[in-house]
C-alpha positions in Angstrom: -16.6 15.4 -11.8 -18.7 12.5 -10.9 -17.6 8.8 -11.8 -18.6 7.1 -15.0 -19.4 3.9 -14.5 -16.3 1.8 -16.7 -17.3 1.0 -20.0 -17.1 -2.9 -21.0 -14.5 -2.6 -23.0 -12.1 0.1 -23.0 -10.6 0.6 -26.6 -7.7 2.4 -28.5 -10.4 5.4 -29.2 -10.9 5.6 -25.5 -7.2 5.7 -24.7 -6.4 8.8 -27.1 -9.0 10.5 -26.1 -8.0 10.6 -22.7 -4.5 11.0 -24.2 -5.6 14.2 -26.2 -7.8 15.6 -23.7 -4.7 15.6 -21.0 -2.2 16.4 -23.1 -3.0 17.4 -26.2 -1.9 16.4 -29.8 1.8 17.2 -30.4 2.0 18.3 -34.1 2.8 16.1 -37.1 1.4 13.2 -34.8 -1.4 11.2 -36.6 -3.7 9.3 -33.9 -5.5 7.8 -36.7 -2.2 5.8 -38.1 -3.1 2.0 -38.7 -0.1 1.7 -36.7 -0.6 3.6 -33.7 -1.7 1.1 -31.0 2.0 -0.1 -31.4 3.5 3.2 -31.7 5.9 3.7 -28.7 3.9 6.5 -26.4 7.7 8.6 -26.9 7.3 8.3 -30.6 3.5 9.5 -30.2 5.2 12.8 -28.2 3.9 11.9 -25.1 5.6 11.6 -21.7 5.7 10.2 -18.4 3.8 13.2 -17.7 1.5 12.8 -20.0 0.8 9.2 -19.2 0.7 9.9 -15.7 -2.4 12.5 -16.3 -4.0 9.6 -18.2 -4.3 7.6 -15.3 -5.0 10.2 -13.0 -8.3 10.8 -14.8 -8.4 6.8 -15.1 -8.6 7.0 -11.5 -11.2 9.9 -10.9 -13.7 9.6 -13.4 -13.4 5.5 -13.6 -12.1 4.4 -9.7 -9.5 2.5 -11.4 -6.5 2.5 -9.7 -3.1 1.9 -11.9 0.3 1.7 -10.3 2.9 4.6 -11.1 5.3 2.2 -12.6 2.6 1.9 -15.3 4.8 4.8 -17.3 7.5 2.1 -17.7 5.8 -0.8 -18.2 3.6 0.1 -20.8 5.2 1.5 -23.7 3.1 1.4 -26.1 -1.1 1.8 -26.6 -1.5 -1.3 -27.0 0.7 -2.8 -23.7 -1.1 0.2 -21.7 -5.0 -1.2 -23.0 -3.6 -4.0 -21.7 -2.5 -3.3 -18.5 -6.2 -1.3 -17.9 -7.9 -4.4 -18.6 -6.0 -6.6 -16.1 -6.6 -4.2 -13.7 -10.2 -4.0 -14.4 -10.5 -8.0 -14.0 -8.7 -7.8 -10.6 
């Protein structure tokens, strides 16, 4: 897959879709909950694993390179948007 180039501004809708393209939707979770960008990624159902996919493709399709220690230090959506955009204004 060729690179995109990065969008300006990477949202929440962004985020779960790469979320629920990688790993899917674990049943009974609601993406569209007001509350979801502060939703711990455990209480979502997903993983290191799944997070780890996440920026994989972050890293193929965008270039943008995330360190592996991302998994603990963004637990939720919303610390993990803003991880990306540091990154992005590196």
């Amino acid at each position: 897959m060729a690179r995109s180039e990065f969008p300006d501004r990477f949202t929440l809708a962004d985020l779960l879709r790469l979320l629920s393209e990688s790993a899917g939707v674990p049943e009974g979770i609601d993406l569209e909950a007001e509350d979801v960008v502060d939703t711990p990624f455990y209480r979502l159902g997903y993983d290191s694993l799944a997070l780890l996919q996440v920026t994989g493709r972050l890293k193929r399709e965008y270039g943008l390179m995330l360190p592996d220690t991302i998994v603990a230090d963004a637990p939720t959506p919303r610390a993990l948007l803003t991880v990306i955009a540091h990154a992005r204004a590196a």
